[in-house]
C-alpha positions in Angstrom: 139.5 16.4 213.5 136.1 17.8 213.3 133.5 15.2 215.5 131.6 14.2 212.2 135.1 13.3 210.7 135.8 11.0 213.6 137.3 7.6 212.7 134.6 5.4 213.3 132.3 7.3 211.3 134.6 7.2 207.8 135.6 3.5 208.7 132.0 2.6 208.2 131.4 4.4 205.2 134.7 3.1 203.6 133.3 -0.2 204.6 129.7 0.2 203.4 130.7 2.1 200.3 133.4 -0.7 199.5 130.7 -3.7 199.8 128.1 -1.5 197.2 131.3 -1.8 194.9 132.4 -5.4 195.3 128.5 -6.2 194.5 128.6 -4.0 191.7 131.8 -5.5 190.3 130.5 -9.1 191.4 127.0 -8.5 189.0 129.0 -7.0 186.0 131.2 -10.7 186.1 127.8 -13.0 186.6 126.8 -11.0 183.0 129.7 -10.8 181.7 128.1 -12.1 178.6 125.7 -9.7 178.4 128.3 -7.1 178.2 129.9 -9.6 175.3 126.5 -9.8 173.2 126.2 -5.5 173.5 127.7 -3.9 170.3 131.0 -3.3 170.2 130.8 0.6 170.9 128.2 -0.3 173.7 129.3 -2.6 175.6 131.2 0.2 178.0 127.5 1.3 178.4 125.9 -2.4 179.3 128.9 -2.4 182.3 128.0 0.5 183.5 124.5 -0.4 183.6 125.0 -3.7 185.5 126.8 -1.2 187.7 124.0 1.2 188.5 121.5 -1.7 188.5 124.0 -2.9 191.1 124.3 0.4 192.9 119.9 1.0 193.4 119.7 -2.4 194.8 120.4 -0.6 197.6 119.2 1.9 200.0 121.4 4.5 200.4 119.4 7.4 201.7 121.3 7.5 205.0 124.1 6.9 203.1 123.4 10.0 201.4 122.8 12.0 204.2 125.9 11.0 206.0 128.3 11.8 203.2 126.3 15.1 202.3 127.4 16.0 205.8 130.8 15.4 205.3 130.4 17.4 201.9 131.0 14.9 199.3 129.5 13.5 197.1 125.6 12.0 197.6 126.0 9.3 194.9 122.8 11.3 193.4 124.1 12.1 189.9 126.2 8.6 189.0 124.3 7.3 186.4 126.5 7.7 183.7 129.7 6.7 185.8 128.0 4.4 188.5 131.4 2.7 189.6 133.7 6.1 188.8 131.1 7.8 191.1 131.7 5.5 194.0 135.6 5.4 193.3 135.7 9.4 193.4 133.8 9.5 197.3 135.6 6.6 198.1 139.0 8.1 197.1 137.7 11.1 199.3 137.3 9.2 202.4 140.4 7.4 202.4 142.2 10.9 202.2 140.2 12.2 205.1 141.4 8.9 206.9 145.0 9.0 205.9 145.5 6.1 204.1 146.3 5.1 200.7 142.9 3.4 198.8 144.2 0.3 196.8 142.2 -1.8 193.3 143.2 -4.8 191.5 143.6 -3.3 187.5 140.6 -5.5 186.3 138.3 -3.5 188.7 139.2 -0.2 186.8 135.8 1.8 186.3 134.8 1.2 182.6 133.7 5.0 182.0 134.1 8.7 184.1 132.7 11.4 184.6 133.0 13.1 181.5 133.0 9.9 179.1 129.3 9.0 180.7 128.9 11.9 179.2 130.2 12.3 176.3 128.6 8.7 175.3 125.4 9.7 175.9 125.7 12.9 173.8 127.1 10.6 170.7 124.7 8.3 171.1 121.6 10.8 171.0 124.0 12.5 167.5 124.0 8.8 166.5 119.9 8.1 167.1 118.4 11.6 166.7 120.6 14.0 164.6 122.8 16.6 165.5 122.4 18.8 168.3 120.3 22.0 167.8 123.0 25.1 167.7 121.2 26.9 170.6 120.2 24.1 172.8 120.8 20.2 173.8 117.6 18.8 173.9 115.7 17.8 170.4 111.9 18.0 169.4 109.7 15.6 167.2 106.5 16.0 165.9 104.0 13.7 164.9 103.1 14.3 161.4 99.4 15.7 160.8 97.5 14.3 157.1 98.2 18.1 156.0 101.9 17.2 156.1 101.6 15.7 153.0 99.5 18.3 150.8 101.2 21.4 152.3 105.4 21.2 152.1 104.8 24.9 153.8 103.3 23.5 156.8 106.3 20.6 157.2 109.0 23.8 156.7 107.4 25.8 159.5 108.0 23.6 161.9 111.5 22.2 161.0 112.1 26.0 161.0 110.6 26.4 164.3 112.5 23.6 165.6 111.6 20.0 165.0 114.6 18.1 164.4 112.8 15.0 164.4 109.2 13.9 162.4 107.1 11.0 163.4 105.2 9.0 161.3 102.4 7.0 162.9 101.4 3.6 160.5 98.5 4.0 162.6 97.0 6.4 160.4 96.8 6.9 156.3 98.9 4.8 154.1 101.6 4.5 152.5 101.1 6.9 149.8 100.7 9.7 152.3 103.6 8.7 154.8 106.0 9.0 151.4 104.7 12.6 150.3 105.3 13.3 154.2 108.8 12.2 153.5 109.3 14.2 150.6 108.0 17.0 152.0 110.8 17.1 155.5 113.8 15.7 152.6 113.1 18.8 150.9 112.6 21.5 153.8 115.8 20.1 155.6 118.0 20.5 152.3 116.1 23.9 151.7 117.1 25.4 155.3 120.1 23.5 155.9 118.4 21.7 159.2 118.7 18.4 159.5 115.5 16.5 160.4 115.2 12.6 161.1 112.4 10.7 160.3 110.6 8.5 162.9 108.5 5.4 161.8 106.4 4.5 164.5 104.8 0.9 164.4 101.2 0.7 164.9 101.8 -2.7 167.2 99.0 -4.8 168.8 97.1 -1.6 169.9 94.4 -2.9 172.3 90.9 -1.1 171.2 87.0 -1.9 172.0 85.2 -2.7 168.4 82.3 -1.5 167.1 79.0 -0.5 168.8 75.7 -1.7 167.2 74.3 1.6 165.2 70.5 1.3 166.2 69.3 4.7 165.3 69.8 7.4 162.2 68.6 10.8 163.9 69.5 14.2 163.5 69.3 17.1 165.5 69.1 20.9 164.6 68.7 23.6 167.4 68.3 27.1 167.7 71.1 29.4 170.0 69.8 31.0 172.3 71.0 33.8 175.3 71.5 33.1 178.6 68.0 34.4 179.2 66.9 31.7 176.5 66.1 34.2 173.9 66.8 33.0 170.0 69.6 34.8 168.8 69.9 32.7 165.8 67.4 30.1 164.5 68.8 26.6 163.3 69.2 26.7 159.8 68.9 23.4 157.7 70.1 22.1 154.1 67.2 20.3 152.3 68.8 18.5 149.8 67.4 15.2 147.1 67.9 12.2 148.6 68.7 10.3 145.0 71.2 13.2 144.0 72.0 14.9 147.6 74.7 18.2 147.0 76.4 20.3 149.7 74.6 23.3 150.9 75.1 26.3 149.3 74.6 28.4 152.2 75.7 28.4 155.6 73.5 26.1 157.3 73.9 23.4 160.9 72.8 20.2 159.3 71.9 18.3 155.9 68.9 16.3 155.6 67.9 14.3 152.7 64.1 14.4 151.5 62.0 13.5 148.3 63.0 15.6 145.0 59.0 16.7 144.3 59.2 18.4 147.8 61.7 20.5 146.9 60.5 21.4 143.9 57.1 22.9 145.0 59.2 25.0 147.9 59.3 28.3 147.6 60.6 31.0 150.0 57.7 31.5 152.8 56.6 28.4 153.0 56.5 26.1 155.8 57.4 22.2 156.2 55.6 20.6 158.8 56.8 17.9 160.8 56.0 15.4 164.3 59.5 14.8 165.2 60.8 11.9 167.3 59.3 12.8 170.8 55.7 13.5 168.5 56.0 17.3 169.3 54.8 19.5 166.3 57.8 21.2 164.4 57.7 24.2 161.7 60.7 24.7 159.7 60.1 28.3 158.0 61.9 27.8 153.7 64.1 30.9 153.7 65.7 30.3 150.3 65.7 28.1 147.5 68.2 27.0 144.5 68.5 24.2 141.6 69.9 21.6 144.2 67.9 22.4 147.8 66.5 25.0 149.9 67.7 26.5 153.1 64.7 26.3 156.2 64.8 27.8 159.6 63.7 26.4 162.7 63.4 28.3 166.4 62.9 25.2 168.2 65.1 22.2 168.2 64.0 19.3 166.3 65.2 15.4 166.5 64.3 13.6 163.3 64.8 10.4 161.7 64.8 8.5 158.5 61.2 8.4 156.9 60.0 11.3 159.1 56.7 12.5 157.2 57.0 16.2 155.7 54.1 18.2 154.9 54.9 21.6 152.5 52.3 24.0 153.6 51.5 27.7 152.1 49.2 29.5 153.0 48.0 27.4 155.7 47.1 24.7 152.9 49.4 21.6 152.2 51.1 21.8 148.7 53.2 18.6 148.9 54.1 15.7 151.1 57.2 13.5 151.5 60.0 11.6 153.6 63.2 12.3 155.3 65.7 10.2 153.3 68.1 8.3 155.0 70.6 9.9 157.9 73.9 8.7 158.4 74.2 6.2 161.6 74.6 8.0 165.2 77.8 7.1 166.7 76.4 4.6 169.6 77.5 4.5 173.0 77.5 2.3 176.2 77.0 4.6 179.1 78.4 3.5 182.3 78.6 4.2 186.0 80.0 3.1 188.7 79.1 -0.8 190.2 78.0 -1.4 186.4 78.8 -4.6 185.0 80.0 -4.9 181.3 81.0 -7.9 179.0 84.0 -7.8 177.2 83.9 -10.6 174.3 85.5 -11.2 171.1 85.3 -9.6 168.0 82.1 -11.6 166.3 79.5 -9.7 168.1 78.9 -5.7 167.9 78.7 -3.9 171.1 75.1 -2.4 172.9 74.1 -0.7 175.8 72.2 -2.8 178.3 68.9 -4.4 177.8 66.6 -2.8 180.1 62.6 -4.3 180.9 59.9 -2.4 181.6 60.3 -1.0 185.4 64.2 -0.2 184.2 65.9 -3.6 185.7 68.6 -5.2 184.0 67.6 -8.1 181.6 71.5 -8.4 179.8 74.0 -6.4 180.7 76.1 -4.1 178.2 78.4 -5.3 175.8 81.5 -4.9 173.9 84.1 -6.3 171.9 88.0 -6.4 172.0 90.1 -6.2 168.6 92.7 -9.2 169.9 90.7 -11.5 171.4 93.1 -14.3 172.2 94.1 -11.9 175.7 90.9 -12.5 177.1 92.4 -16.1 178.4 95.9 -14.3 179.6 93.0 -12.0 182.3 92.0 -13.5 185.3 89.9 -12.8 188.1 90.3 -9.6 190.1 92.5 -8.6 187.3 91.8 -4.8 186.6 91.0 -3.2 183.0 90.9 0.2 181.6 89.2 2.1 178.8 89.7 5.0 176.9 92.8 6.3 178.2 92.2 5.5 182.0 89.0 7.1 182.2 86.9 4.2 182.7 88.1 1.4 185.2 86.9 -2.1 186.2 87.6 -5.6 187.5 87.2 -8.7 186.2 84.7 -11.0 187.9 83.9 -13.6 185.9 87.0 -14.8 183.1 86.3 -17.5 180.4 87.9 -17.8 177.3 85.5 -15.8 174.8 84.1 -13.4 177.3 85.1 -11.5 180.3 82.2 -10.7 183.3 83.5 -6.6 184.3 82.6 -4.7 187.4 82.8 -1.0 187.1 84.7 0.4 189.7 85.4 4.0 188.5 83.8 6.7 186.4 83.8 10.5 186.2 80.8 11.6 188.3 77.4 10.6 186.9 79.1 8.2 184.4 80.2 8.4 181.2 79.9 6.7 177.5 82.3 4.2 176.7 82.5 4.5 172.6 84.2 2.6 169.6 88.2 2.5 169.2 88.6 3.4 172.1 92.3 2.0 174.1 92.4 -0.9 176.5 94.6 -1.7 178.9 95.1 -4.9 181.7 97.8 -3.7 184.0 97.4 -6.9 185.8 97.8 -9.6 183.1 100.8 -10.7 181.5 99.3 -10.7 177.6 101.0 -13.1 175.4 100.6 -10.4 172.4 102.8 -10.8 169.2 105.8 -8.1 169.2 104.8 -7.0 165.9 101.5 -7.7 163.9 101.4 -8.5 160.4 100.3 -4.4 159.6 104.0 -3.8 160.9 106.1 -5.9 158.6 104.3 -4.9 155.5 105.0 -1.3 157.1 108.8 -2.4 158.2 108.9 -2.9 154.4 108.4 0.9 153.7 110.7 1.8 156.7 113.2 0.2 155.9 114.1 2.2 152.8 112.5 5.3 153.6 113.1 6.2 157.6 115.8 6.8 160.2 114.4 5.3 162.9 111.6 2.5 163.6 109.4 2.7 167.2 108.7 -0.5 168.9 105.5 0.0 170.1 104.1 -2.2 173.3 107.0 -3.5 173.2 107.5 -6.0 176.7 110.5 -8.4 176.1 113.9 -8.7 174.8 112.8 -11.2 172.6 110.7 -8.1 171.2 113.8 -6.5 170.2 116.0 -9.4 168.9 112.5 -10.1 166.4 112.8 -6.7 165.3 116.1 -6.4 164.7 115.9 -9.7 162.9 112.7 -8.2 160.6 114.7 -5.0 159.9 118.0 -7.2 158.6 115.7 -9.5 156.1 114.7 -5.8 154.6 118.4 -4.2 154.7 117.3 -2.0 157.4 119.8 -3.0 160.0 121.4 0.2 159.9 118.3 1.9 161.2 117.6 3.5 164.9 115.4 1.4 167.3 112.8 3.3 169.6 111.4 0.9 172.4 108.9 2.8 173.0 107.7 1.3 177.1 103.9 1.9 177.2 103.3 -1.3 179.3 103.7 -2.1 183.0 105.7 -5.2 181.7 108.1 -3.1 179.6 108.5 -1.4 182.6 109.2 -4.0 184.9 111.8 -5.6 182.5 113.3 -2.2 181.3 116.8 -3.3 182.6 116.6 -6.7 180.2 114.9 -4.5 177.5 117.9 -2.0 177.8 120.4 -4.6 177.3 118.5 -6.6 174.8 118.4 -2.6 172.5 122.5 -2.0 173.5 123.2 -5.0 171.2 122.4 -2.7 168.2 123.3 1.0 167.1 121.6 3.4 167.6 119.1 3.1 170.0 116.8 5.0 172.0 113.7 4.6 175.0 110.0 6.9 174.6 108.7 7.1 177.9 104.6 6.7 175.7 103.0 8.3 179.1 99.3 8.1 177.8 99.3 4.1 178.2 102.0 4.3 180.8 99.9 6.2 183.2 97.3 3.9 182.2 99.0 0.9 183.7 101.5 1.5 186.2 99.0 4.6 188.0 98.6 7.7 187.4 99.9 8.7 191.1 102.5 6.5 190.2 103.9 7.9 186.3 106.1 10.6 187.8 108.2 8.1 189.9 108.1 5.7 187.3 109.4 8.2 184.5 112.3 9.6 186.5 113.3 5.7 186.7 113.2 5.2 183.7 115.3 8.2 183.0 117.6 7.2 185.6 118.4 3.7 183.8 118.5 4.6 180.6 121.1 7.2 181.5 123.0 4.7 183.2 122.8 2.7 179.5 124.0 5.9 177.6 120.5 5.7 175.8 118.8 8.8 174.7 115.2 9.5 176.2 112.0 10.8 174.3 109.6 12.6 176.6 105.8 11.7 174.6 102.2 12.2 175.0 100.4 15.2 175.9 103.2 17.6 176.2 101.8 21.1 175.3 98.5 19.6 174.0 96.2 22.4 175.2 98.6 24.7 173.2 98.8 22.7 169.7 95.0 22.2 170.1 93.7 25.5 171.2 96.8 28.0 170.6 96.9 28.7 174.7 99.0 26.2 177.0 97.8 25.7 180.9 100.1 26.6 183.5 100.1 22.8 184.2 101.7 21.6 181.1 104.0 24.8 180.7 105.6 23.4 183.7 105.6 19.9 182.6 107.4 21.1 178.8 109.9 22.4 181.3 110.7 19.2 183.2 110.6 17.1 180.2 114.3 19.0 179.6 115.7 16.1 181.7 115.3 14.1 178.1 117.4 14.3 175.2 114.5 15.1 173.5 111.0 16.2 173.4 107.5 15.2 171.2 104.8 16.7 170.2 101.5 15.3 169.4 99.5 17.5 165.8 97.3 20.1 166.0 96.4 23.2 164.6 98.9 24.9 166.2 101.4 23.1 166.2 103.9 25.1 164.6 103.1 27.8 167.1 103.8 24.8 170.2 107.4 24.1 168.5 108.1 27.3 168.4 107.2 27.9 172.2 108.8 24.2 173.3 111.9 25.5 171.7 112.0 28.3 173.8 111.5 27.0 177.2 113.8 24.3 176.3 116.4 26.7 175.5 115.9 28.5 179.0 115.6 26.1 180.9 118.8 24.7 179.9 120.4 27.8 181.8 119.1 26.6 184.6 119.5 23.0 184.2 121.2 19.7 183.0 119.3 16.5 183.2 118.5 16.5 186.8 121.7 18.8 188.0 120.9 22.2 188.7 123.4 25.1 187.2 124.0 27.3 189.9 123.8 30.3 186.6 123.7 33.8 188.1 120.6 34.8 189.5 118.8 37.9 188.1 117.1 38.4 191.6 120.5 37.7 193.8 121.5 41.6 193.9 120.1 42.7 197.6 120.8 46.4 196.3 118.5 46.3 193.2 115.9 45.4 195.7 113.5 47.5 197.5 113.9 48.2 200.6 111.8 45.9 203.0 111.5 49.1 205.8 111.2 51.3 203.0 107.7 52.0 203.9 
């Protein structure tokens, strides 16, 4: 016998192997009722899941190692047959020891190989549809306004490849989700593809409230060369303030002024102006009509409501009169690092900082939080996010209605914190309602219109028992659950959240990676998404890959290298989403094919050993051929 086959050596591993299955077995009979309360065609899944939860609470990387010397098995593609998967290397070591390996009947493993399998491809069928005919993994789209004025639009992409549309409640109304819905029904019966519909809850999305609108300017500017030469003067649309029109000419901005102004203009004249900063302005009329006139400028010009107008010709004043009034400027709080910022409740709008005379700080900035009742769940030192990760702080001062912030990260120079934008408290455990009252008046158009229902911020089981209990009162019981885990307490409680979903059919898990990122670390999302993959294969659940997969691509029409190579990995999920944009149908279409490569290459997180193109040493040049 070989020296790495030596006794000792597979006594050990027998022995460690065997205690990692007598634990495993041990923790499926403490939940043995969890297994009970799973549906009936689950509960083979929430065993084998107890099993695998069983199996990580280990360390097994020398374990690994050692048997990956002895060429067996590593243990490092068991998810779907945890105990099976030990049973198989085990069975191999006894052999190489000589001796029969023996198990009571009641320990049998609940699922193989190939039924791990096979339950996780009926249970995607079940959730998301049947399988594509030329690959395994499926793609969703999130539904853009246009879906429900242009059935062309919706057949393009099921065409292309969406087997799955999501609806998000967070946008229009019901009117527009049902046209949306009309408009898939129709295209899947028209090309014979079937196409699910997802309704995604809006939830109790975390979001900074409105900014106090202080000032109503415009600005119009000329272009200009990179040798600062006009190439093509700023052109604006004067236009009555009681009856104001849209221009009738191609123009950068609209600005309201008095009717008798317009009137006396006439091509060649000039309106005169001292614009915010008091510098003289000269806007040259270029052409007139019934409802405005069309004036150039080759400077750029800031103006506000009731700016004074003169009309000149001839280097005489014909007529006077007022800018009407602008729409609001979108305000802003711009912050930097070591900034402090109050976060309150809803009652007050947000500002930027008060500021005295020599530039100190008299009040610092504010802003509000849609749901205040988490500002008592945040503590001190807790951290908090804005806008998607890009703005971070920690709490220094907590009270019930108002939260003290210290700025700890910006891009460099700073940057503007605006209205509706996302927050996040990684750190505090937020006693937030599972679903708001938006989402059961919304559960009451899913349930007799959709396939599927997302659970967003979902972060308890209790989450999922309310909804399933909401979906019943509506006769939506038969409908697909998402959990959609967005939250670094979904995360941490994914195995109970898993468990919690396996009591109904179908369901499904959408790793949401925008907030996700958001709260567990961006350094941290990669490990964090190939556990939750691991688990939820383990559960027999289908995965959906989300947020910002090929966004460059729907938005621009031309994908970075960066997230061409992301769309690839996200093949390790049964299926795929994409967020709107203007190409979108052109971003299906190119998901579609990458998926359908990659697949060639690739199952879940097992490489096919496919032939290689490049393997042939003869169809190669020569290396001393020069």
């Amino acid at each position: 016998m070989p020296s790495r086959y030596t006794e000792p050596v597979i006594d050990r591993l027998i022995s460690l192997l065997t205690e990692i299955r007598d634990q495993a077995v041990a923790l499926a009979r403490l939940h043995a009722g969890e297994v009970t309360r799973a549906h009936p065609d689950l509960r083979i899944s929430a065993a084998n899941l107890i099993h695998y939860l069983a199996l990580r609470n280990h360390d097994i990387r020398g374990l690994q190692r050692e048997l990956a010397a002895l060429g067996l098995s590593s243990l490092g593609r068991t998810e779907a047959h945890a105990l099976d998967g030990i049973d198989a290397v085990l069975a191999a070591l006894h052999r190489i020891a000589g001796r029969p390996m023996t198990r009571t009947p009641d320990e049998e493993p609940p699922v193989d190989l190939r039924g791990g399998a096979a339950l996780l491809r009926r249970h995607t069928e079940q959730l998301l549809g049947p399988r594509p005919s030329s690959r395994f993994v499926r793609i969703m789209v999130t539904m853009p306004t246009a879906a429900a004025t242009d059935c062309n639009l919706v057949r393009d992409l099921i065409r292309a490849g969406m087997g799955v549309c999501r609806i998000n409640s967070a946008h229009d109304d019901p009117q527009t989700w049902e046209a949306m819905i009309r408009h898939v029904r129709e295209a899947a019966r028209e090309l014979e593809r079937p196409c699910r519909i997802l309704m995604d809850l809006a939830g109790p999305k975390l979001r900074t409230g409105p900014i106090e609108q202080l000032y109503h300017v415009s600005k119009c500017r000329p272009r200009k060369n990179i040798r600062g030469i006009v190439t093509q003067p700023g052109r604006v649309w004067l236009t009555p303030s009681a009856a104001p029109s849209s221009p009738q000419f191609a123009v950068d901005v609209t600005w309201p002024v008095d009717r008798s102004l317009l009137a006396a203009a006439e091509a060649g004249d000039d309106v005169e102006l001292s614009d915010c900063r008091g510098k003289r302005r000269l806007l040259h009329v270029v052409a007139t009509g019934p409802q405005g006139c069309v004036a150039e400028t080759v400077k750029t010009i800031y103006v506000e409501s009731g700016t004074t107008l003169a009309l000149r010709r001839g280097g005489r004043v014909k007529r006077e009169g007022r800018i009407g009034k602008l729409p609001p400027v979108e305000e802003f709080i711009q912050l930097r690092k070591h900034d402090t910022l109050l976060l309150t409740g809803p009652g007050t709008l947000g500002r930027p900082a008060v500021l005295g005379g020599d530039g100190s700080v008299i009040s610092p900035p504010r802003v509000s939080c849609t749901l205040p009742d988490v500002l008592t769940d945040v503590g001190v030192g807790h951290r908090v996010f804005f806008d998607d990760g890009k703005i971070g702080g920690v709490v220094l001062r907590a009270e019930p209605e108002e939260l003290l912030v210290e700025i700890t990260h910006t891009p460099a120079g700073g940057t503007k914190l605006r209205a509706d934008k996302g927050i996040n408290f990684p750190d505090s455990s937020l006693r937030l309602p599972s679903l708001t009252d938006k989402d059961l008046v919304d559960l009451d158009f899913a349930a007799g219109k959709a396939d599927l229902v997302g659970l967003s911020f979902v972060r308890s089981a209790d989450d999922v028992h309310r909804l399933r209990v909401e979906l019943s009162k509506r006769g939506g019981g038969h409908l697909g659950i998402l959990l959609k885990i967005e939250t670094k307490q979904a995360f941490d409680r994914l195995p109970q959240l898993l468990l919690a979903g396996l009591q109904s059919s179908p369901i499904g898990v959408m790793v949401a990676r925008g907030d996700l990122g958001v709260e567990v670390g961006f350094e941290r999302l990669a490990e964090v998404q190939e556990e939750i993959l691991w688990l939820c294969e383990a559960a027999h659940i289908p995965v959906i890959w989300a947020t910002q997969v090929l966004e460059t691509l729907a938005r621009t029409g031309m994908p970075s290298r960066a997230e061409v190579t992301d769309a690839a990995m996200s093949m390790q999920a049964e299926c795929v989403m994409l967020n709107k944009g203007p190409y979108i149908v052109e971003a299906v279409s190119f998901l579609r094919n990458i998926l359908r490569r990659m697949e060639n290459h690739r199952h879940k997180k097992r490489s096919l050993l496919r032939r290689l193109s490049v393997s042939r040493l003869d169809s190669q040049e020569s290396p001393n051929k020069h």
